[in-house]
N, C-alpha and C positions, 0 to 999 in steps of 0.2 A: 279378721277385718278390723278388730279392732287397733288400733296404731295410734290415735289420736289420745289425749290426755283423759283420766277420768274426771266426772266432776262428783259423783259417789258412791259409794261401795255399800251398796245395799245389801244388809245382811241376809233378804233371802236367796241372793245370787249364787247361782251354780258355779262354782270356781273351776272347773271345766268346757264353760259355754265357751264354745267358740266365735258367737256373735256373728253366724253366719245369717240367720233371721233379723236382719236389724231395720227402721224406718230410720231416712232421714234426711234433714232438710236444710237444703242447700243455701236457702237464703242466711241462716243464723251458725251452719255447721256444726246442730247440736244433733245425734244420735242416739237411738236408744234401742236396747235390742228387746226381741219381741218373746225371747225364751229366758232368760235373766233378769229382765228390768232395770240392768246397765247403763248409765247414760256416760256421753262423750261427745268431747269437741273434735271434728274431724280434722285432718291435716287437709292443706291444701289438697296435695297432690289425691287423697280422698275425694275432694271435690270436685276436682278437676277429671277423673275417672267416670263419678256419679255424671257429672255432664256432659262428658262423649261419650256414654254410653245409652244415653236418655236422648242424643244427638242422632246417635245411630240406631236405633229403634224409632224414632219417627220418620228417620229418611225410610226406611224397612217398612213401615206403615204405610206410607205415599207411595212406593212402588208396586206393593200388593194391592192397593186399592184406586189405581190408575185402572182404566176402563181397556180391553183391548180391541186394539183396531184392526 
């Protein structure tokens, strides 16, 4: 997942981690994984995945928790 540029290479990073654990936030597109401590600027198109997918899990919410008639 990581694709985006680093911003640094912390020496206690697992150079293995595949940064599949990562938090991150869309307003600034900065990244950081949650098993390495890796940070990064996300690519658009990273963003843009985060926000149809964050799109699509609250349409998914509003249909489960519609009342039935």
């Amino acid at each position: 997942m990581c694709v985006g540029h680093e911003i640094e290479d912390d020496e206690l990073a697992d150079e293995h981690c595949d940064h599949e654990d990562y938090d991150a936030d869309i307003l600034t597109g900065l990244a950081s994984c949650g098993r390495c401590g890796a940070r990064w600027v996300q690519t658009k198109e990273e963003i843009e995945r985060q926000l149809r997918a964050q799109a699509d899990y609250d349409a998914y919410c509003e249909e489960v928790e519609k009342p039935n008639n």
